[in-house]
One Martini backbone bead per residue (centre of mass of N, CA, C, O) as a GRO file, in nm:
protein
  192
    1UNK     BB    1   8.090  10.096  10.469
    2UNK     BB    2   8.231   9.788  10.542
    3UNK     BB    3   8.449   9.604  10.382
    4UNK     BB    4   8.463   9.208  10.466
    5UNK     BB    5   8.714   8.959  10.382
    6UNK     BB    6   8.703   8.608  10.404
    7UNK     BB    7   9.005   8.423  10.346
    8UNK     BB    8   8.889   8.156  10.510
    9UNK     BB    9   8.830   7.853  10.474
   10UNK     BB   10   8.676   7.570  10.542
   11UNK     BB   11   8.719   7.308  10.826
   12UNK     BB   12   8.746   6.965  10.745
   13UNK     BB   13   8.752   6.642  10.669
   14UNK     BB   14   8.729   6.732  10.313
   15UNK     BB   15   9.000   6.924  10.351
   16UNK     BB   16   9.252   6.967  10.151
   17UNK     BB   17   9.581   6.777  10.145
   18UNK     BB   18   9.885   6.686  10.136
   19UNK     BB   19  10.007   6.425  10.028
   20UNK     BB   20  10.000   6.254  10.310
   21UNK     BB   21   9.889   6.418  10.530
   22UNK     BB   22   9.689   6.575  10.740
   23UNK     BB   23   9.376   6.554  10.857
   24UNK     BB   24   9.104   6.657  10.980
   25UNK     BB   25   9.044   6.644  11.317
   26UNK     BB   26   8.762   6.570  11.529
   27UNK     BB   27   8.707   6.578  11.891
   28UNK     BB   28   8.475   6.459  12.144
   29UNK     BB   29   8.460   6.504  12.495
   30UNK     BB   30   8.223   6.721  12.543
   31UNK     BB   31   7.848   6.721  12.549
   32UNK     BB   32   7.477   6.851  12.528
   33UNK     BB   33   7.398   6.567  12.408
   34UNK     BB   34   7.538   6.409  12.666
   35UNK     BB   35   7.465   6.599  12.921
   36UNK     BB   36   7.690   6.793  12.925
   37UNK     BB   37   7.813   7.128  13.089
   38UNK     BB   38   7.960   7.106  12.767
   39UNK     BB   39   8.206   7.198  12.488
   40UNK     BB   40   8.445   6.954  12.431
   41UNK     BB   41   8.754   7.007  12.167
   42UNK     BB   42   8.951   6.849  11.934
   43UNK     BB   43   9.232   6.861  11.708
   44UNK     BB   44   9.389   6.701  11.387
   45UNK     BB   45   9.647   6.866  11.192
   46UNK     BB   46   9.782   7.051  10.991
   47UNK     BB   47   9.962   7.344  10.930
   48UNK     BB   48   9.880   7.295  10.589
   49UNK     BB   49   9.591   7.457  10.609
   50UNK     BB   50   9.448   7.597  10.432
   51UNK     BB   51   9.479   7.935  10.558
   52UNK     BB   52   9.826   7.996  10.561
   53UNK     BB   53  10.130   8.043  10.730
   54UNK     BB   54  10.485   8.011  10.647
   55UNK     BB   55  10.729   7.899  10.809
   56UNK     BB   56  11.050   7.924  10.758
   57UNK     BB   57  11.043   7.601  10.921
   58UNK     BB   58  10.949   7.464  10.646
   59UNK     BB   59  11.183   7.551  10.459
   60UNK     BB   60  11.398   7.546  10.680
   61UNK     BB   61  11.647   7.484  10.920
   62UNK     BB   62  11.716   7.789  10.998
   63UNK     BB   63  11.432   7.880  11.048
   64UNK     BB   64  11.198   8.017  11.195
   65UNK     BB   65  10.916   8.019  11.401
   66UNK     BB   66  10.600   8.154  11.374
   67UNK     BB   67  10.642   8.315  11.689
   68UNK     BB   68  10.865   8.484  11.579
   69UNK     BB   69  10.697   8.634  11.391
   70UNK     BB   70  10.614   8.936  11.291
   71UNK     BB   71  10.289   9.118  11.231
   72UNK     BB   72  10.393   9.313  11.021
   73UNK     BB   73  10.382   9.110  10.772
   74UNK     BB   74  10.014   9.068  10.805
   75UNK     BB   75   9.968   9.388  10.829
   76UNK     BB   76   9.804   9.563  10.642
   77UNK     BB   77   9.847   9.684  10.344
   78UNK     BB   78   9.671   9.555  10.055
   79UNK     BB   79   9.715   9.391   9.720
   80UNK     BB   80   9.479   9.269   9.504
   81UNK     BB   81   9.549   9.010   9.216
   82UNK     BB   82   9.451   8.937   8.890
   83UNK     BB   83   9.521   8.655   8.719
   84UNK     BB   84   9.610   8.512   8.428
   85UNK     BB   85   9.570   8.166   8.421
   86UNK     BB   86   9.690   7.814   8.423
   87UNK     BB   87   9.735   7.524   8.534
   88UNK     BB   88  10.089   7.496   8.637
   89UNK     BB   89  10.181   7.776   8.654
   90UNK     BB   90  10.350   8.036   8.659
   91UNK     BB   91  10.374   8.346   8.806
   92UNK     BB   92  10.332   8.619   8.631
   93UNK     BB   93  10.367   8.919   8.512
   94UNK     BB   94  10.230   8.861   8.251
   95UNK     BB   95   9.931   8.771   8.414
   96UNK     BB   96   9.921   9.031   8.434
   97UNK     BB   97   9.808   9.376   8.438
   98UNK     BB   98   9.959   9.597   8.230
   99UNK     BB   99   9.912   9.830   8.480
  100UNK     BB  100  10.132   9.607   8.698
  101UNK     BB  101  10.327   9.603   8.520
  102UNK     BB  102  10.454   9.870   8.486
  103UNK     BB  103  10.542   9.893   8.804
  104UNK     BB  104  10.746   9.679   8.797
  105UNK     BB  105  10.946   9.790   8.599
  106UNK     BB  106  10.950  10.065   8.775
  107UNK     BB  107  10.921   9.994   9.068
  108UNK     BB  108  10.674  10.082   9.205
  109UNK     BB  109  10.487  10.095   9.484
  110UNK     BB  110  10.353   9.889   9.718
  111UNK     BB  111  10.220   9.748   9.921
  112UNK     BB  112  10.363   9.495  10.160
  113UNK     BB  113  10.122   9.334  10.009
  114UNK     BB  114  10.076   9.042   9.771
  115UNK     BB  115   9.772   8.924   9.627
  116UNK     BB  116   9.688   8.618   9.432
  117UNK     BB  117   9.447   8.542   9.202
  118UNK     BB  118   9.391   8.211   8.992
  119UNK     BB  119   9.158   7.997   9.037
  120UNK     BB  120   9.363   7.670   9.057
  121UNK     BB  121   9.179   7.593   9.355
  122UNK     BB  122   8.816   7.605   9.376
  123UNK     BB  123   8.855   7.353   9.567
  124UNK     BB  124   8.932   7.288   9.913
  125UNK     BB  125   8.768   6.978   9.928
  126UNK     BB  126   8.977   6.886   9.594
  127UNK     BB  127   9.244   6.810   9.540
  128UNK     BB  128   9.502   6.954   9.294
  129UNK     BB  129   9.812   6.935   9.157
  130UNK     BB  130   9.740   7.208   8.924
  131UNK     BB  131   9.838   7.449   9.028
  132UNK     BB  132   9.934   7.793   9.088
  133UNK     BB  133  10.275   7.939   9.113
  134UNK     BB  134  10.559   8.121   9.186
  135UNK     BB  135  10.735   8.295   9.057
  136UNK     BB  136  11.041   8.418   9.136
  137UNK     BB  137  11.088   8.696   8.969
  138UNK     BB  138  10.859   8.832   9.108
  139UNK     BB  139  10.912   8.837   9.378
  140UNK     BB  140  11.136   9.005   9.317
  141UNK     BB  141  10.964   9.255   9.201
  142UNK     BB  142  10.822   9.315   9.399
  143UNK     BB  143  11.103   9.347   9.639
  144UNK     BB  144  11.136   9.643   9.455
  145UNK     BB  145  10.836   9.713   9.550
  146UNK     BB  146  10.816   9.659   9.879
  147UNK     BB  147  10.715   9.367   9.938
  148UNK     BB  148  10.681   9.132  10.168
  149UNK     BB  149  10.407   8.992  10.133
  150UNK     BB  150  10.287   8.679   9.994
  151UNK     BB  151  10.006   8.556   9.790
  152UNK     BB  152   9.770   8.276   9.776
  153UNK     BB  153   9.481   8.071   9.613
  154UNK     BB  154   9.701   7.814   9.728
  155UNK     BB  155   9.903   7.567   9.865
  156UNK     BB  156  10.153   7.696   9.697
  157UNK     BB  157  10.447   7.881   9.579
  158UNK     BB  158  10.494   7.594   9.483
  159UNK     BB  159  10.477   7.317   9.358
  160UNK     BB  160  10.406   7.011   9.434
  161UNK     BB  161  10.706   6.846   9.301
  162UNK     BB  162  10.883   7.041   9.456
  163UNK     BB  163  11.228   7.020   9.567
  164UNK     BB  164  11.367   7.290   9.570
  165UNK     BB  165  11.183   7.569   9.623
  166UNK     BB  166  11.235   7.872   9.488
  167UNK     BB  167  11.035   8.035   9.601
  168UNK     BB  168  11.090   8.008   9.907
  169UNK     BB  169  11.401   8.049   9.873
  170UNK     BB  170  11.371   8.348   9.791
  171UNK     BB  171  11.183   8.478  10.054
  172UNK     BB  172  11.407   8.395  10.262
  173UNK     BB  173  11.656   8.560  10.148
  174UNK     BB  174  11.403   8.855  10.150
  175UNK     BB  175  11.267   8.854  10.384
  176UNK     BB  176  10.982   8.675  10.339
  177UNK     BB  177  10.635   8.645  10.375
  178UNK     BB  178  10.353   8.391  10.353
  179UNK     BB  179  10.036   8.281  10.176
  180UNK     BB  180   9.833   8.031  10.171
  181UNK     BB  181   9.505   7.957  10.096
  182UNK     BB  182   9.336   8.134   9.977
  183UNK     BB  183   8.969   8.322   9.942
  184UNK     BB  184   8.950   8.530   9.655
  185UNK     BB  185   8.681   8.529   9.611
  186UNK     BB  186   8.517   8.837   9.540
  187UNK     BB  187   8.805   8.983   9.514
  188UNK     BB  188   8.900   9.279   9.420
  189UNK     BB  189   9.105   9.431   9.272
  190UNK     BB  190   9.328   9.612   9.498
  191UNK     BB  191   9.318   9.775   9.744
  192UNK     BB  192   9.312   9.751  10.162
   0.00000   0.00000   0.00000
């Protein structure tokens, strides 16, 4: 039997946006409950909620639409590892086990894809600002041990108080692609 885990939070008007953003809403256009022979309805939120991939052109002036970004990125084997980590640090090997510090010193090749669990955001409906978010230094021993794509279970892989960026401007320069806001409760360490 397979086993699938949805790394997805559930959306709601509850579910924390960054200080300023959309929040979450639905307009119902037309209901069986109003007598209407369907139900429509529309949503009006951040692209920047919940679990979701941020385009170059999030963080760059120069950088290319979701539209544009190949999924090639996005599936395929991939690696989830538990950081030891305390709110408000940024990831690093340090954070990681013993035996993935080893692989990244070495070079060794890991899946494409590389989520960090740490645990530093536990209620997508309550937003912390002391959230951890990625090491640049991390990033590149990924992109040299083969890494494409980083995620992380956190609203960003940069704090939240940060103007430069340094996370983003990271994988930008390695055209590397990012997944934010994911739910890796209960999702044991290991390749997928």
């Amino acid at each position: 039997m397979v086993r699938v885990y949805d790394l997805s939070p559930t959306l709601s008007p509850r579910t924390g946006v960054f200080p300023g953003d959309v929040r979450f809403q639905q307009s119902i256009s037309m209901s069986f409950d109003k007598g209407h022979h369907l139900g429509l309805s529309s949503i009006t939120t951040t692209l920047h909620i919940g679990a979701h991939a941020d385009a170059p052109s999030h963080y760059s002036a120069r950088g290319e639409g979701i539209a544009a970004r190949s999924l090639e990125y996005y599936v395929g084997q991939t690696y989830v590892a538990h950081a030891a980590i305390s709110r408000g640090e940024r990831v690093s090997a340090s954070h990681l086990s013993k035996a993935l510090q080893e692989r990244i010193v070495s070079k060794s090749r890991f899946p494409a894809r590389f989520l960090v669990k740490t645990e530093t955001f536990p209620d997508p409906d309550r937003w912390n600002s002391d959230f951890a978010s990625f090491d640049p230094e991390l990033i590149e021993a990924l992109h040299s041990c083969g890494v494409r794509l980083i995620g992380i279970d956190t609203p960003s892989i940069d704090p939240e108080t940060s103007k430069e960026l340094e996370s983003h401007h990271t994988i930008e320069r390695l055209d590397m692609s990012v997944l934010e806001g994911l739910c890796l409760q209960g999702v044991p360490e290991g390749t997928y």
